[in-house]
ZAVOVEX-969676 format. One record per residue (C-alpha): residue number from 1; residue in one letter; chain; x, y, z. Coordinates in steps of 0.5 Angstrom, whole numbers, plus 2048, in hexadecimal, padded with zeros to 3 digits. Layout:
BEGIN
<doro = NUM&sevex = A&zafi = A&X = X&Y = Y&Z = Z>
...
END
This chain:
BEGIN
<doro = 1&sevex = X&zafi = A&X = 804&Y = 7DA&Z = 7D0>
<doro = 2&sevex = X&zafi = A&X = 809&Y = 7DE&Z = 7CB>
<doro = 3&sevex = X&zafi = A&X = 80C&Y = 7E2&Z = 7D0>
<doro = 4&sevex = X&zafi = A&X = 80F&Y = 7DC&Z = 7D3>
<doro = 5&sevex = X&zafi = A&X = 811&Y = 7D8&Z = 7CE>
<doro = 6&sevex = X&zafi = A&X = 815&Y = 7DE&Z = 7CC>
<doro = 7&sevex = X&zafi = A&X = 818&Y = 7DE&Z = 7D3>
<doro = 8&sevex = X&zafi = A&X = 81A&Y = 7D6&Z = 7D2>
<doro = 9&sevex = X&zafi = A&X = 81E&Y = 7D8&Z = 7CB>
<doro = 10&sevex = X&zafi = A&X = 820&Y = 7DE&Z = 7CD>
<doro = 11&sevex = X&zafi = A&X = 822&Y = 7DB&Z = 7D4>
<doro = 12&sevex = X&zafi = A&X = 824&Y = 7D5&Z = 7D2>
<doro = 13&sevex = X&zafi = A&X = 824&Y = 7D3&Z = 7CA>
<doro = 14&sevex = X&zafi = A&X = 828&Y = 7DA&Z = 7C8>
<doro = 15&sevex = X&zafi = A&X = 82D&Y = 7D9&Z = 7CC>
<doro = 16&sevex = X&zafi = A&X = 830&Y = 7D4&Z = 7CA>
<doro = 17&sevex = X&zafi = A&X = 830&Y = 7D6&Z = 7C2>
<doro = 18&sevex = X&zafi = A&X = 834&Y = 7DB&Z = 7C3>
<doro = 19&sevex = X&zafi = A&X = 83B&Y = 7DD&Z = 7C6>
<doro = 20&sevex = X&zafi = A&X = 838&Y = 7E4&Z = 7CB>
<doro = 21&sevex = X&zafi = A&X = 839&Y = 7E4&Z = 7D2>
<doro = 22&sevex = X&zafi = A&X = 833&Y = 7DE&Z = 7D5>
<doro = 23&sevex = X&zafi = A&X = 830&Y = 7E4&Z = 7DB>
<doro = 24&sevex = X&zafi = A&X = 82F&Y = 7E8&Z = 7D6>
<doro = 25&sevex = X&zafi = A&X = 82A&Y = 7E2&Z = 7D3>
<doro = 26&sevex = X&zafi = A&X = 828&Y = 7E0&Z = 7DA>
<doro = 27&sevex = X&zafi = A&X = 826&Y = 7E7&Z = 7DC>
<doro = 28&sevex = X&zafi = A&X = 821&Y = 7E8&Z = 7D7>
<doro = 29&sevex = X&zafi = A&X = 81E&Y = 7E2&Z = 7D7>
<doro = 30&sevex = X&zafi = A&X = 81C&Y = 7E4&Z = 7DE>
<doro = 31&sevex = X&zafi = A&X = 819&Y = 7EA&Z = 7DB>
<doro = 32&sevex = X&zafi = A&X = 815&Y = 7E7&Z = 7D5>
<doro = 33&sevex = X&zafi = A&X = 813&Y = 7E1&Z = 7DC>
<doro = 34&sevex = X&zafi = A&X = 811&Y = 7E8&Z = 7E0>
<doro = 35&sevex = X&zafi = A&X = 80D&Y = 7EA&Z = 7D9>
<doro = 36&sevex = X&zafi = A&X = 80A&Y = 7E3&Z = 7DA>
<doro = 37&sevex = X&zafi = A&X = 808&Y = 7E4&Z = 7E1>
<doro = 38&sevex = X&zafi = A&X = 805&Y = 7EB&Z = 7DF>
<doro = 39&sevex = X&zafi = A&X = 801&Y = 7E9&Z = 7DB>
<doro = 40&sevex = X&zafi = A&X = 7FE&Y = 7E3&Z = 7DE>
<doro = 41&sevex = X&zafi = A&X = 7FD&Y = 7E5&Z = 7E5>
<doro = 42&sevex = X&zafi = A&X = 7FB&Y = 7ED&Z = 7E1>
<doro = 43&sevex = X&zafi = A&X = 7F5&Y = 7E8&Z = 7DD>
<doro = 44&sevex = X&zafi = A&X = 7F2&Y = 7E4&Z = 7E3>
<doro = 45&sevex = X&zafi = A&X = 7F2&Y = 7EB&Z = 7E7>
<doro = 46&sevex = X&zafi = A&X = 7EF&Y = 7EE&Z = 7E2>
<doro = 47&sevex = X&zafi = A&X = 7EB&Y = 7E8&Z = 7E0>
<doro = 48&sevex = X&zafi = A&X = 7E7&Y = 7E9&Z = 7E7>
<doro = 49&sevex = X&zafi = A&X = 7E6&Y = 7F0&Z = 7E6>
<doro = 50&sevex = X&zafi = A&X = 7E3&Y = 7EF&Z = 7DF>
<doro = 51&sevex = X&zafi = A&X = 7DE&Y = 7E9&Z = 7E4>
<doro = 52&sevex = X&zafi = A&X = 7DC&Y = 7EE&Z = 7E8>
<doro = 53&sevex = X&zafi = A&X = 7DB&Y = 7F4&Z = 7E4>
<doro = 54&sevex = X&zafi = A&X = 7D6&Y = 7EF&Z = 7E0>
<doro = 55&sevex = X&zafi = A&X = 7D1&Y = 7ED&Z = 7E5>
<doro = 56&sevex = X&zafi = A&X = 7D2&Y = 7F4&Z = 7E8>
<doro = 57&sevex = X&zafi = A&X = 7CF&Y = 7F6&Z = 7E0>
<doro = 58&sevex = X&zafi = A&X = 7D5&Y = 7FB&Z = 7E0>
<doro = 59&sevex = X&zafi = A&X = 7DB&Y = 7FC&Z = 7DD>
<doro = 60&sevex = X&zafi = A&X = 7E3&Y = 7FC&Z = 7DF>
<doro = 61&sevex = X&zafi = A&X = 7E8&Y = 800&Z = 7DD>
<doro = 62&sevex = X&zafi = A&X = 7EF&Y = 7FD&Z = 7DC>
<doro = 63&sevex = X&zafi = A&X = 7F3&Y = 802&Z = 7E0>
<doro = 64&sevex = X&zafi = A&X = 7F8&Y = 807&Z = 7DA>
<doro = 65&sevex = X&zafi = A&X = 7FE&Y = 807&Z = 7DF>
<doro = 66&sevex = X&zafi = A&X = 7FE&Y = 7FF&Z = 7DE>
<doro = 67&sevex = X&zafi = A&X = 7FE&Y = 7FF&Z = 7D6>
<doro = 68&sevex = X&zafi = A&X = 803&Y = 804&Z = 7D6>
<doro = 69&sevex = X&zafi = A&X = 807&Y = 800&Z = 7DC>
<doro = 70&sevex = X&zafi = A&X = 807&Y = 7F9&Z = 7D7>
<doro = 71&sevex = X&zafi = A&X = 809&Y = 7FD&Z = 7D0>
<doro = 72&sevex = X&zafi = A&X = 80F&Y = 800&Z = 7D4>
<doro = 73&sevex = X&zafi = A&X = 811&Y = 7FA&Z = 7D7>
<doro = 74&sevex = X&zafi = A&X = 810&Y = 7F7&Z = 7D1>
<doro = 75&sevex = X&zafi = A&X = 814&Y = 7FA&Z = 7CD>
<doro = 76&sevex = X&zafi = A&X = 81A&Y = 7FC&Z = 7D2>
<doro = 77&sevex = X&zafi = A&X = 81A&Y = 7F3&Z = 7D1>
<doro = 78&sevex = X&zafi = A&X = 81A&Y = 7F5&Z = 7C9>
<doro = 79&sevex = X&zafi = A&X = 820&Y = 7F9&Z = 7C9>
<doro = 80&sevex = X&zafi = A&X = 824&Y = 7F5&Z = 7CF>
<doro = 81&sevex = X&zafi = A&X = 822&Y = 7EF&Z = 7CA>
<doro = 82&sevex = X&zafi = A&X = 825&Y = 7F2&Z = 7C4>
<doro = 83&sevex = X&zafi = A&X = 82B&Y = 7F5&Z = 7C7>
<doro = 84&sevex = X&zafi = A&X = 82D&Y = 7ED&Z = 7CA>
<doro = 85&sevex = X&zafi = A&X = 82D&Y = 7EB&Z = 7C3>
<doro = 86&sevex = X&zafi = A&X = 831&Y = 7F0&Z = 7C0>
END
């Protein structure tokens, strides 16, 4: 949820606060929306995996690629938000 109310300022409320280039805004609310997305359909899929391994009575492993995937993606939107506000 936070994820996508970033995107909505970002996208919409940060924009208009200051005299930058709208796309620039725009694009990265995208990104934040994207981040959003990430993370509920990642949730739910990881959801029914955690579901299944329980009534299976063992354990799933949450891949390493796909954290080390989210904190890059993560913070290439960190550095690009920055770069926006400067």
């Amino acid at each position: 949820m936070a994820a996508a109310a970033v995107a909505l300022a970002v996208g919409a409320v940060l924009r208009k606060l200051g005299d930058q280039p709208r796309s620039r805004f725009v694009a990265l609310g995208v990104g934040y929306g994207v981040l959003a997305l990430i993370f509920v359909i990642g949730g739910s899929i990881r959801e029914q995996q955690t579901r299944r391994a329980l009534a299976d009575n063992s354990f799933t492993e949450l891949p390493g690629w796909s954290i080390a995937a989210v904190a890059v993606y993560i913070s290439a939107l960190v550095a690009l938000t920055v770069i926006a506000i400067l």
